[in-house]
Z-matrix of the N, CA and C atoms (Angstrom, degrees):
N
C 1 1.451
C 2 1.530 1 109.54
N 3 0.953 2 121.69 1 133.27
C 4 1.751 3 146.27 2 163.03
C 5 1.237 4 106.75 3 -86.40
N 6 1.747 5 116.90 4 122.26
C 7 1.561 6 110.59 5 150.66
C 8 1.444 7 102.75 6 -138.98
N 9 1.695 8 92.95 7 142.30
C 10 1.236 9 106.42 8 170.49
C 11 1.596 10 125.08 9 -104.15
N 12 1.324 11 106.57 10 125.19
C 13 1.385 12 122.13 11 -166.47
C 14 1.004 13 122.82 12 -87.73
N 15 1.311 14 138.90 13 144.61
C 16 1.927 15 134.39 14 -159.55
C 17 1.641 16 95.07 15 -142.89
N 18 1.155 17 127.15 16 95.80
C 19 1.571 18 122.65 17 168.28
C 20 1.265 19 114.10 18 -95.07
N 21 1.687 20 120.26 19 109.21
C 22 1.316 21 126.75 20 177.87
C 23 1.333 22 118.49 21 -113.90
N 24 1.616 23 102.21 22 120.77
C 25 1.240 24 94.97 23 171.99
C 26 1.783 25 107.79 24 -88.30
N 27 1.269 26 111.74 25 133.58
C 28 1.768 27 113.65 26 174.15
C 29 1.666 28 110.58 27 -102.78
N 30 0.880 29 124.68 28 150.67
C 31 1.557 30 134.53 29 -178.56
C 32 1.441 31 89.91 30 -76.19
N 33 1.688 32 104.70 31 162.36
C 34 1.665 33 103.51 32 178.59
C 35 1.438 34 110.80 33 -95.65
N 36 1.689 35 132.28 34 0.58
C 37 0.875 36 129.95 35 138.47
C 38 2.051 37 135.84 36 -45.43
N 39 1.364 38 86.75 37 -31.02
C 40 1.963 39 89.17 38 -174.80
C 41 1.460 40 94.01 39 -114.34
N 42 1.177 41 117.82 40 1.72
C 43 1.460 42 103.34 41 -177.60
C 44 1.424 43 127.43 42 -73.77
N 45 1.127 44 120.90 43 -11.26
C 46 1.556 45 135.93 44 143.18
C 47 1.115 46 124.88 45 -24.24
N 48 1.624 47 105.94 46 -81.74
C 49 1.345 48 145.19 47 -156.82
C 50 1.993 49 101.83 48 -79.95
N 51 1.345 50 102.48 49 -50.51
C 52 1.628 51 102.19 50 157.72
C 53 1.492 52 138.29 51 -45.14
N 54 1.473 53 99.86 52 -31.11
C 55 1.289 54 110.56 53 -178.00
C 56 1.492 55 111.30 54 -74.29
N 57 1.311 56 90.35 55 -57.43
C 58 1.711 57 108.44 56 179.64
C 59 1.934 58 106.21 57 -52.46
N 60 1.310 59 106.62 58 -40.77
C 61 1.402 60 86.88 59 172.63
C 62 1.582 61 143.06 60 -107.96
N 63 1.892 62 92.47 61 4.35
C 64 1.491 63 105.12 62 140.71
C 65 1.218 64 113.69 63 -51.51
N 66 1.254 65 135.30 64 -110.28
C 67 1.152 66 158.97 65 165.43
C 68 1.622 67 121.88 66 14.53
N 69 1.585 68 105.86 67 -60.53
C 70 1.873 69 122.15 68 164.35
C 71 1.382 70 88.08 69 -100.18
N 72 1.281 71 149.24 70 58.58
C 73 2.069 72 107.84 71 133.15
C 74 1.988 73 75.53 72 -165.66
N 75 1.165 74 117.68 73 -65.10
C 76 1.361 75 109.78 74 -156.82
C 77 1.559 76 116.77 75 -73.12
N 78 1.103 77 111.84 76 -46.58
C 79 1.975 78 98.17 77 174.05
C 80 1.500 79 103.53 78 -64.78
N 81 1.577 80 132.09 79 -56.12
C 82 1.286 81 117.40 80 176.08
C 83 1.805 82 138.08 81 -31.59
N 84 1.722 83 84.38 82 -54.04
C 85 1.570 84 99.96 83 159.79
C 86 1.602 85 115.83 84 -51.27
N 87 1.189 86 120.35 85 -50.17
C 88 1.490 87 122.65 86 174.08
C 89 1.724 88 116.29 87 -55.80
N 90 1.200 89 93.21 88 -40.41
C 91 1.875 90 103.85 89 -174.57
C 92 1.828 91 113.60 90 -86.58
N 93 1.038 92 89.31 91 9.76
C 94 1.452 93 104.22 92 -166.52
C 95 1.516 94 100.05 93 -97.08
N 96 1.649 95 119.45 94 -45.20
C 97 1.465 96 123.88 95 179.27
C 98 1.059 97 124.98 96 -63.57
N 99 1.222 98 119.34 97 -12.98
C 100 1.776 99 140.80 98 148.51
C 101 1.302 100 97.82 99 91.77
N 102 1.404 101 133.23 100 43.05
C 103 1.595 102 145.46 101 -175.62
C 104 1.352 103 117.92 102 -110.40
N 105 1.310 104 125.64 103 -45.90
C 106 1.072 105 123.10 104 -170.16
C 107 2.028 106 97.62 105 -105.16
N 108 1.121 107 96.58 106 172.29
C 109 2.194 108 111.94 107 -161.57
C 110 1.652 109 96.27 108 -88.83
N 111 1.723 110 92.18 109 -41.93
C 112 2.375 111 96.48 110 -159.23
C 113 1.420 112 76.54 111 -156.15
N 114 1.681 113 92.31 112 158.24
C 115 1.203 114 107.25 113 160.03
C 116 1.870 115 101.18 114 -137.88
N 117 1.529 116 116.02 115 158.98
C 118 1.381 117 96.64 116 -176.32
C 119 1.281 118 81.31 117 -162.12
N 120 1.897 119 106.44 118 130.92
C 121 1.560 120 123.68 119 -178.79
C 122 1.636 121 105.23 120 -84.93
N 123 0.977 122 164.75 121 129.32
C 124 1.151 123 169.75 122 93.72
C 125 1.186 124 137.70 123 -33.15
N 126 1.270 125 126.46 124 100.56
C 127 1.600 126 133.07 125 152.76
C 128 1.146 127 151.32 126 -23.75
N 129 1.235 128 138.54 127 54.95
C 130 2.003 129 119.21 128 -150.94
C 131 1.484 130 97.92 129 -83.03
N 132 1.932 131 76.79 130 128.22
C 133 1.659 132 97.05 131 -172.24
C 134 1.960 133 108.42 132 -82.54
N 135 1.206 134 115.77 133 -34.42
C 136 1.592 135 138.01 134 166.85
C 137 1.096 136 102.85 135 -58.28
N 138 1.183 137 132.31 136 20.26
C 139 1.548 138 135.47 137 168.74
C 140 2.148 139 108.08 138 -32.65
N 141 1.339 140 102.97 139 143.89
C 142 1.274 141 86.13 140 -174.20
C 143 1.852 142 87.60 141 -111.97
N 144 1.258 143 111.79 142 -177.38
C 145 1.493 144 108.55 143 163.39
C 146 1.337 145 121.34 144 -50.08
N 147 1.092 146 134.89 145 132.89
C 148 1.587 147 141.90 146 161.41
C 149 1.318 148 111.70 147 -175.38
N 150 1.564 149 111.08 148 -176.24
C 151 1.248 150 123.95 149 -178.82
C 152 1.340 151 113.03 150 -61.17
N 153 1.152 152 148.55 151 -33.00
C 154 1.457 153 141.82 152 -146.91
C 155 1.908 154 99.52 153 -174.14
N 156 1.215 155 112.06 154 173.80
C 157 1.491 156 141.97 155 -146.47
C 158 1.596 157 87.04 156 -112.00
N 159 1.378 158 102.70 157 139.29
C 160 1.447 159 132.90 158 -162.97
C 161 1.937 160 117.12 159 -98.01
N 162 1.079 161 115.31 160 99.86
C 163 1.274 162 91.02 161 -174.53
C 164 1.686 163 114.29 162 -127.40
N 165 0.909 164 119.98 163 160.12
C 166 1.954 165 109.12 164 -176.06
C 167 1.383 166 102.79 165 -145.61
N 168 1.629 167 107.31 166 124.74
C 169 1.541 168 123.03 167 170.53
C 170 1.060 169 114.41 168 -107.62
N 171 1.487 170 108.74 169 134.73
C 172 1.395 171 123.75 170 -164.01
C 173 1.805 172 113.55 171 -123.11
N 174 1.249 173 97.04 172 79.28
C 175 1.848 174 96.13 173 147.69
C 176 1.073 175 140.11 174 -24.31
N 177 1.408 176 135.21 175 113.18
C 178 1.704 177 109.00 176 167.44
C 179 1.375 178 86.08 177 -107.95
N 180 1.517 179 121.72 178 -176.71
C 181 1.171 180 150.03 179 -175.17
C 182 1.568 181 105.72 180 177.02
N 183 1.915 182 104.59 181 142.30
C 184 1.133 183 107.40 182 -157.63
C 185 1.506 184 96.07 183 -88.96
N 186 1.176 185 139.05 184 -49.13
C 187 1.226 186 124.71 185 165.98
C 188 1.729 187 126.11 186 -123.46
N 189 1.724 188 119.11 187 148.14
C 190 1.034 189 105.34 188 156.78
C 191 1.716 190 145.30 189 18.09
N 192 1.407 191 88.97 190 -59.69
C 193 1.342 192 111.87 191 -161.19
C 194 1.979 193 101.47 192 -80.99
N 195 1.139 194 100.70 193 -34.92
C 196 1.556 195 109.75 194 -167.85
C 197 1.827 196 107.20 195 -84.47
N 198 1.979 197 110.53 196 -35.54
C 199 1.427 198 106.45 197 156.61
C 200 0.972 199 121.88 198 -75.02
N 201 1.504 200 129.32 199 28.59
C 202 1.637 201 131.47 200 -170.05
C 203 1.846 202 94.58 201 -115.47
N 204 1.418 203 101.28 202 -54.50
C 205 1.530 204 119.75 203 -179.84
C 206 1.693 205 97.58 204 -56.14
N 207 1.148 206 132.90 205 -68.21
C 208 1.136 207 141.91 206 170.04
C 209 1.642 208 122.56 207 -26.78
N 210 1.316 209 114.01 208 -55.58
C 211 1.458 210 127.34 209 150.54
C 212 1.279 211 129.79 210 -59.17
N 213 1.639 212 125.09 211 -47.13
C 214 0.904 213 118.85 212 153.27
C 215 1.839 214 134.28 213 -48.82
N 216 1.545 215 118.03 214 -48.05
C 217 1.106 216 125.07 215 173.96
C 218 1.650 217 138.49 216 -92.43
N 219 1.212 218 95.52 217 -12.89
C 220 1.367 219 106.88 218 166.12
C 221 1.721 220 128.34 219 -152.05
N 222 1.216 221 116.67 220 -14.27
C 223 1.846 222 119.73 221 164.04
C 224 1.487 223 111.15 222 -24.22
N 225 1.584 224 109.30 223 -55.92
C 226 1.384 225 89.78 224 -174.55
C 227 1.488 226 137.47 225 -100.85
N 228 1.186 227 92.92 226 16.08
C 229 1.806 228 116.89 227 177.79
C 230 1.953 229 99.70 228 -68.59
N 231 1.436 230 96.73 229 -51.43
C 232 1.591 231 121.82 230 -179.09
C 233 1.158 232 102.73 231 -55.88
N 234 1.385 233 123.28 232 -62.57
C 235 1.518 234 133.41 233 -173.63
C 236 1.683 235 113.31 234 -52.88
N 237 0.993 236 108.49 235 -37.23
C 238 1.596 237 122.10 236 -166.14
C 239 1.330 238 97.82 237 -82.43
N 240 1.471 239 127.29 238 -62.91
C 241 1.248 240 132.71 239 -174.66
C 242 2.279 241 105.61 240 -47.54
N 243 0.791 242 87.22 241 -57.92
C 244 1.517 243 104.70 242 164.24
C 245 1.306 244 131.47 243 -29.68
N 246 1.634 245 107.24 244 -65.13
C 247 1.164 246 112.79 245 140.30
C 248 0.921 247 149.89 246 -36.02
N 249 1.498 248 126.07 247 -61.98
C 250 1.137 249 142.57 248 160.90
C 251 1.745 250 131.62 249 -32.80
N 252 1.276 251 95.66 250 -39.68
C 253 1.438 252 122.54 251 176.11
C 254 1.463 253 112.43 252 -78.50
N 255 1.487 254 130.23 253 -46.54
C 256 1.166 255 151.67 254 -164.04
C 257 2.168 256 124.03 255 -119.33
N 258 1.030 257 89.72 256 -19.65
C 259 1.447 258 104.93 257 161.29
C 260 1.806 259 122.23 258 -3.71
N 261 0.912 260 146.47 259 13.12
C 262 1.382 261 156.81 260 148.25
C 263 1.512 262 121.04 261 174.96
N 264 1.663 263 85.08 262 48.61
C 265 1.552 264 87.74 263 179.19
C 266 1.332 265 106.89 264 -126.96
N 267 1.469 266 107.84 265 -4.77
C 268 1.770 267 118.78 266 -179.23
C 269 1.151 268 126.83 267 -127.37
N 270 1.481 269 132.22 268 144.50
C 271 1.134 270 120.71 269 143.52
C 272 1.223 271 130.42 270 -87.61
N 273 1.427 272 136.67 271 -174.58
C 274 1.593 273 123.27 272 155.95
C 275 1.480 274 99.12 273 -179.14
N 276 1.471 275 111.62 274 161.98
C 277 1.515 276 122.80 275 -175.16
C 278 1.452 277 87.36 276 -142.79
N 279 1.916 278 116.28 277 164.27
C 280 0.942 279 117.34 278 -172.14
C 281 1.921 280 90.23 279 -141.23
N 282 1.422 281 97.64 280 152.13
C 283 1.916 282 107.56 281 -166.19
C 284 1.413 283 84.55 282 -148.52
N 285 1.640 284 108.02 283 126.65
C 286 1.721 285 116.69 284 174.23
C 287 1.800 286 92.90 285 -113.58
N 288 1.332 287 101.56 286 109.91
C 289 0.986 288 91.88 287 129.62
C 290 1.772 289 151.35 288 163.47
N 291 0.660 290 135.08 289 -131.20
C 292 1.694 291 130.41 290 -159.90
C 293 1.668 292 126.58 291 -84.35
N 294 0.968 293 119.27 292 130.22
C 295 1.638 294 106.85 293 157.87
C 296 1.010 295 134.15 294 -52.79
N 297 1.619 296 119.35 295 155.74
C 298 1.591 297 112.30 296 -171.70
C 299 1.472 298 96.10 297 -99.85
């Protein structure tokens, strides 16, 4: 199994409004392309000091090959839309990866 990981930090201003459209438009949209197995929004409770609330989405995908198709055909449709909406209100880094 492959998962791809999304760590966002959101400001506590959009962090509302992020949730709500994770949740109804953007993971659905993602789960909808019929690529990835689960998706699961996550909270970090160890929050350290900063501007805004910590959150990490996690992809699985059954192989390699299917988070490749996935990236290739739609990652950045998601990414952009995302942006667009949220544009200096986030950070985020992204970590792929594997089962042991």
């Amino acid at each position: 199994m492959i998962i791809y990981n999304i760590t966002v930090n959101i400001s506590y201003d959009a962090e509302k409004d992020w949730l709500h459209y994770m949740k109804t438009i953007h993971i659905p949209q993602i789960q909808a392309t019929g690529v990835p197995l689960e998706c699961k929004l996550l909270r970090l409770l160890t929050e350290i000091e900063n501007e805004g609330s910590t959150y990490t989405n996690q992809f699985t995908f059954r192989t390699m090959e299917d988070f490749l198709a996935y990236q290739t055909h739609h990652q950045s449709r998601f990414q952009e839309q995302h942006h667009e909406l949220f544009n200096g209100q986030y950070v985020s880094f992204r970590t792929l990866l594997e089962e042991a």
